[in-house]
DOBA-262268 format. One record per residue (C-alpha): residue number from 1; residue in three letters; chain; x, y, z. Coordinates in nm, 4 decimals, padded with zeros to 6 digits. Each point is the difference from the previous one (the first is absolute). Example, Ala and Ser with C-alpha at 12.3 -4.5 7.8 and 13.67 -1.06 7.14 Angstrom:
1 | Ala | A | 01.2300 | -00.4500 | 00.7800
2 | Ser | A | 00.1370 | 00.3440 | -00.0660
END
This chain:
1 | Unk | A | 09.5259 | -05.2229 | 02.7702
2 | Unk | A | 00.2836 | 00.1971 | 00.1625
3 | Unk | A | 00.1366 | 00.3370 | -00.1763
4 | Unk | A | -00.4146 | 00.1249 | -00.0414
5 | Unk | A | -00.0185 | 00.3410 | -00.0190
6 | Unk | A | -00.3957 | -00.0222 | 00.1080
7 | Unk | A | -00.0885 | 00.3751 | 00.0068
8 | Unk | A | 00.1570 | 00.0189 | -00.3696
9 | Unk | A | -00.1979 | -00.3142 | -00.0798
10 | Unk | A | -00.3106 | 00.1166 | 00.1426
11 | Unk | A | 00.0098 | 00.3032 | -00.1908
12 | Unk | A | 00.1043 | -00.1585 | -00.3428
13 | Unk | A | -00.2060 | -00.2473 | 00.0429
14 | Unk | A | -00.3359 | 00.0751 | 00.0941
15 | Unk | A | -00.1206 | -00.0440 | -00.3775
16 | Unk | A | 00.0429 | -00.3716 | 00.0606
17 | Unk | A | -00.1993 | 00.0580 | 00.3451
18 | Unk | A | -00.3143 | 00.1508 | -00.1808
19 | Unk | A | 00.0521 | -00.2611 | -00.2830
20 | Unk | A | -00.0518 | -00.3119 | 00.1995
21 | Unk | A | -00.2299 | 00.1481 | 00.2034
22 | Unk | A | -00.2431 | 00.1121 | -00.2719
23 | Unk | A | 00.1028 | -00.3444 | -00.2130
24 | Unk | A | -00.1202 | -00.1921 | 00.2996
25 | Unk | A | -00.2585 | 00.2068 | 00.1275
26 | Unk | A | 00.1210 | 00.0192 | 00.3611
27 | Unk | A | 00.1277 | 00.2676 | 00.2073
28 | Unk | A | 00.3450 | -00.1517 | 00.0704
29 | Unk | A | 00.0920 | 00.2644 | 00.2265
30 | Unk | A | -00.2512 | -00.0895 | 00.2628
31 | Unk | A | 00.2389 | -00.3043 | 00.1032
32 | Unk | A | 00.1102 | 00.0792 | 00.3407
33 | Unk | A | 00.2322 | -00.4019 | -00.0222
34 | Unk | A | -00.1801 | -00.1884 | 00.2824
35 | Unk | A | 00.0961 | -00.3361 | -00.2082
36 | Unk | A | -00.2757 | -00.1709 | 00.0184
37 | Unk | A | -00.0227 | -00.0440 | -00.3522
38 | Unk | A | 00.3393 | -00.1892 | 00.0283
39 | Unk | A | -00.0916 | -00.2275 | 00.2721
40 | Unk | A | -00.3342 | -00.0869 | -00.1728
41 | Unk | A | 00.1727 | -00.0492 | -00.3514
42 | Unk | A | 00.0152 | -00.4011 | -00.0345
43 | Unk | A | 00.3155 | 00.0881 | -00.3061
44 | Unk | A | 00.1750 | 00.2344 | 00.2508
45 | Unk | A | 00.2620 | -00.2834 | 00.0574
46 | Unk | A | 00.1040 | 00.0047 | -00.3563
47 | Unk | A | 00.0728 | 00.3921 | -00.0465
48 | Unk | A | 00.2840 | 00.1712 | -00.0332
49 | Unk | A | -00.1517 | 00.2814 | 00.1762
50 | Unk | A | -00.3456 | 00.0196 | 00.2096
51 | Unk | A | -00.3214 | 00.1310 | -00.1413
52 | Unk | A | 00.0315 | 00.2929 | 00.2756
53 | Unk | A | 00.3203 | 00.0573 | -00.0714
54 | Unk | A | -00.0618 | 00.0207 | -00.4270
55 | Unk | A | -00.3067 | 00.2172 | 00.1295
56 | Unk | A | 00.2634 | 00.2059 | 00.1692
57 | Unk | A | 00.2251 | 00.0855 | -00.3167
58 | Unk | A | -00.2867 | 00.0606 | -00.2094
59 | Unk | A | -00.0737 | 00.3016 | 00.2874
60 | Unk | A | 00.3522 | 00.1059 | -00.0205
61 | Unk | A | -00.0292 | 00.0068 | -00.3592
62 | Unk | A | 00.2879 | -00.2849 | 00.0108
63 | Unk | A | -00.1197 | -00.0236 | -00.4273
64 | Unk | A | 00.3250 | -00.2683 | -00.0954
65 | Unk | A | -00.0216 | -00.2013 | 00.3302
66 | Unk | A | -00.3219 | -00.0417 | 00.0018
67 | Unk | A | -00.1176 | -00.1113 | -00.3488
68 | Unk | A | 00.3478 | -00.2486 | -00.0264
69 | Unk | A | -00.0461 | -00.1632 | 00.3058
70 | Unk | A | -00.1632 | -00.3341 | -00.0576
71 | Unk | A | -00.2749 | -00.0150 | 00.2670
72 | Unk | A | -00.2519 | 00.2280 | -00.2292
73 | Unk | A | 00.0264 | -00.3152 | -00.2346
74 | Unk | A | -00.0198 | -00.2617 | 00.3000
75 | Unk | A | -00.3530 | 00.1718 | 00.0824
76 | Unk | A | -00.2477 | -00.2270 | -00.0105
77 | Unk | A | -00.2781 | 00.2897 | 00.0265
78 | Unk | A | -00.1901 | -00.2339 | 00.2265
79 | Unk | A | -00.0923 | 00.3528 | 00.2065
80 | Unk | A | 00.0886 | -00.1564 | 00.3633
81 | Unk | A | 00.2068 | 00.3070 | 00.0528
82 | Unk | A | -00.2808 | 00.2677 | -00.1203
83 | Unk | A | -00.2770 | -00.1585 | 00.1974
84 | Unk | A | 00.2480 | 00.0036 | 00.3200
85 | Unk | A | 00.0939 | 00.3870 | -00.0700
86 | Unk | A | -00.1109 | 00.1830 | 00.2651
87 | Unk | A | -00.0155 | 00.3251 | -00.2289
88 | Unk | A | -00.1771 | -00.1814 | -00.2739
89 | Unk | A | 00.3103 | 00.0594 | -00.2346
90 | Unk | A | -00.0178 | -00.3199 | -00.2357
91 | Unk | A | 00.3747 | -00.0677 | -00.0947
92 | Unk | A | -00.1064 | -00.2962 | -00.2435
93 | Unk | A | -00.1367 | 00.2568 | -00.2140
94 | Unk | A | 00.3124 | 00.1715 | 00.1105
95 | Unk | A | 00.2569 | -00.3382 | -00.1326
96 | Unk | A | -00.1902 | -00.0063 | -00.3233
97 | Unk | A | 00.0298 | 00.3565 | -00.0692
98 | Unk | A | 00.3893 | -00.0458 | 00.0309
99 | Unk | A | 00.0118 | -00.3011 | -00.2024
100 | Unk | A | -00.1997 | 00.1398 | -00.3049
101 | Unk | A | 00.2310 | 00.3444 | 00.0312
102 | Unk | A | 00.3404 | -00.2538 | -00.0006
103 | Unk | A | -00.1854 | -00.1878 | -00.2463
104 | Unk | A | -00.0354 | 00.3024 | -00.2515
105 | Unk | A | 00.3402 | 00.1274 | 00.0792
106 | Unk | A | 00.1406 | -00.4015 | -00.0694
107 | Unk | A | 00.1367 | 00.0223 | 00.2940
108 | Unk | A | 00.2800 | -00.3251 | 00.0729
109 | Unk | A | -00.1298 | -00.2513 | 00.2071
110 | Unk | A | 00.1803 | -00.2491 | 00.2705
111 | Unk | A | -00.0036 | -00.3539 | -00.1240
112 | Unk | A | -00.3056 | -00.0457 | 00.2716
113 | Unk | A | -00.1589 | 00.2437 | -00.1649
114 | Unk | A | 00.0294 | -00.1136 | -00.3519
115 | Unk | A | -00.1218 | -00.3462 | 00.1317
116 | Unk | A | -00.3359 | 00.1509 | 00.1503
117 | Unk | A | -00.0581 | 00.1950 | -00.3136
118 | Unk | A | 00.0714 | -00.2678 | -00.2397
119 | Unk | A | -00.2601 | -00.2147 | 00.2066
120 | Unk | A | -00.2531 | 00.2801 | 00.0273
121 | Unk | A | 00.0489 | 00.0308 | -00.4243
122 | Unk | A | -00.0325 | -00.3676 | -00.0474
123 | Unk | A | -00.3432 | -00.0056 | 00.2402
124 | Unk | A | -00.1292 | 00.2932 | -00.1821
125 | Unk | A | 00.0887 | -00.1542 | -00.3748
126 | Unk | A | -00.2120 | -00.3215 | 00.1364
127 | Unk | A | -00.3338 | 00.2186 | 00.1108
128 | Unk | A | 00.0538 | 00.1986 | -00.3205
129 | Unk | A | 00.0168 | -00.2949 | -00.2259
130 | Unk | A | -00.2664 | -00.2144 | 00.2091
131 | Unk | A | -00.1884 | 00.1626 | 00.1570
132 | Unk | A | 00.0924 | -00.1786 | 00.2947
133 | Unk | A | 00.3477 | -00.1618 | 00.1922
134 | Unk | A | 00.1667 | -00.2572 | -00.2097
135 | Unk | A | 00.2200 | -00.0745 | 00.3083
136 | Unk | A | 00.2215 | -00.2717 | -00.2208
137 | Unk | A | 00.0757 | 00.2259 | -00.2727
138 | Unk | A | 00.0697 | 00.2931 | 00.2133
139 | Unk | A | 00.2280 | -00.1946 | 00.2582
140 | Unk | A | 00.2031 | -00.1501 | -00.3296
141 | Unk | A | 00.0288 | 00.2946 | -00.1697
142 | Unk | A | 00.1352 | 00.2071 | 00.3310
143 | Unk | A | 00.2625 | -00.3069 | 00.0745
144 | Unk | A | 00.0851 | -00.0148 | -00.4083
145 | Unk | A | 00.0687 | 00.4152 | 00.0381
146 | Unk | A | 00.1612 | 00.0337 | 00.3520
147 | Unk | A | 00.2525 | -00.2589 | -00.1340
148 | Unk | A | -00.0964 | -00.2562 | 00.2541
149 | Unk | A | -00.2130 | -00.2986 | -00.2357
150 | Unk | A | -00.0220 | -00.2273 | 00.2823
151 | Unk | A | -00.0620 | 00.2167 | 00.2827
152 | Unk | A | -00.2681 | -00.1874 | 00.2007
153 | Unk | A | -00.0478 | -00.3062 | -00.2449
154 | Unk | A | -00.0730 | -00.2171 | 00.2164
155 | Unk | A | -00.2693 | 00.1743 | 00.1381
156 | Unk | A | -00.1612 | 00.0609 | -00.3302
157 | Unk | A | 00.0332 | -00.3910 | -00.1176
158 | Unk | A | -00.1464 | -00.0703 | 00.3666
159 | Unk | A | -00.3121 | 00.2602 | -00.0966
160 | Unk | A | -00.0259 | -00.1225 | -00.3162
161 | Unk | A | -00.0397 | -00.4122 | 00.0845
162 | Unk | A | -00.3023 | 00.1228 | 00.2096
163 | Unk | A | -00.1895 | 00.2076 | -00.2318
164 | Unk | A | 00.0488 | 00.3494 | 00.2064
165 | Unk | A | 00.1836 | 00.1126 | -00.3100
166 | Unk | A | -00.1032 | 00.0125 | -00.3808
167 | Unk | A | 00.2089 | -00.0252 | -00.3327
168 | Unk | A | -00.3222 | 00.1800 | -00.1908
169 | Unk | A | -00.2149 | 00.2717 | 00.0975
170 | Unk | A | -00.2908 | 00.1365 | -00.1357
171 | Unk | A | -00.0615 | 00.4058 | -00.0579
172 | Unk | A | -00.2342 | 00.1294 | 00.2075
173 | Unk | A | -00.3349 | 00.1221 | -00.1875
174 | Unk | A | 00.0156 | 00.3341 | 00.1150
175 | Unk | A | 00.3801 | 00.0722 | -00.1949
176 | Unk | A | -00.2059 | 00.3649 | -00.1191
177 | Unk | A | -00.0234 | 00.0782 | 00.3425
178 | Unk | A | 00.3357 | -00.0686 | 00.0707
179 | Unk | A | 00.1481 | 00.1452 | -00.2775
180 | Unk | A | -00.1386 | 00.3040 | 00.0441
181 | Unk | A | 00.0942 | 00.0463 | 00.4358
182 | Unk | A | 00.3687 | -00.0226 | -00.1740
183 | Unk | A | -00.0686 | 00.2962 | -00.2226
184 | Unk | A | -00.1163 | 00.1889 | 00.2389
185 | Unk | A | 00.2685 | -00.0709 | 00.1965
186 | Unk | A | 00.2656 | 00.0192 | -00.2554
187 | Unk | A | -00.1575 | 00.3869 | -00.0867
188 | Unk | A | 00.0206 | 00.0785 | 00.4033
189 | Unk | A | 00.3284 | -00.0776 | -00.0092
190 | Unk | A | 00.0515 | 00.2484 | -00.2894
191 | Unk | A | -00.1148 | 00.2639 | 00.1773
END
């Protein structure tokens, strides 16, 4: 991140500042970078740059860097860093705010990313269409489109022989219910 003019960035981009900040409902600003939300994060490991540090473009208005890196899609929102935030600041809120924004702007993803997404699609499709996890179908549907058909075969024969996986499925009786939480949350993310 060399050559940042961060005085010129701060003052061209404090739109994106009060965008994610009103998007995700936190005062991003209030981040004083202790990093305990990075040591807490259990997907830390994986990112190409630390929650804190993501947290710390999004205050310097860092718009490009921060919605292309591929941590905000690495997120698993499981809200270990908010509920260690000493100034109540929850930055999963935060990561999901920047993924919907780079979603909406179809912003390119790393090849990591496009593998998390493509899983989180094919685990959505399954709930939509079930009602419910069809963990068979949505496992050979993500190896068919990540180009890998195998990936993991073994394991899935293995699961298979011993009944903890199932060809068929039935729809849950509730598919109403379900279909409408995904039209609500296919108008939210209109808005």
């Amino acid at each position: 991140m060399s050559g940042i003019n961060l005085t010129a960035t701060l003052k061209d981009h404090e739109q994106f500042i009060e965008q994610v900040s009103r998007a995700s409902g936190q005062p991003v600003q209030q981040c004083y970078q202790c990093g305990k939300c990075t040591a807490g994060c259990p997907i830390a490991f994986s990112m190409d740059i630390p929650p804190n540090r993501v947290m710390r473009m999004v205050q310097l208005g860092l718009r490009d860097h921060a919605l292309s890196c591929s941590s905000i899609w690495l997120c698993a929102y499981c809200s270990t860093c908010s509920v260690r935030c000493p100034r109540n600041v929850n930055l999963a809120r935060v990561m999901d705010s920047l993924r919907i924004i780079a979603g909406k702007e179809k912003r390119a993803k790393s090849a990591r990313s496009r593998h998390v997404d493509l899983f989180n699609r094919n685990f959505l499709n399954s709930i939509k269409r079930y009602g419910r996890l069809h963990e068979f179908e949505t496992m050979t549907m993500y190896n068919l489109k990540s180009g890998q058909p195998f990936k993991n075969a073994d394991t899935g024969l293995y699961m298979l022989s011993r009944g903890k996986l199932k060809f068929l499925i039935k729809k849950t009786g509730q598919m109403d219910q379900i279909r409408r939480i995904f039209d609500r949350v296919k108008e939210w993310e209109g808005k």
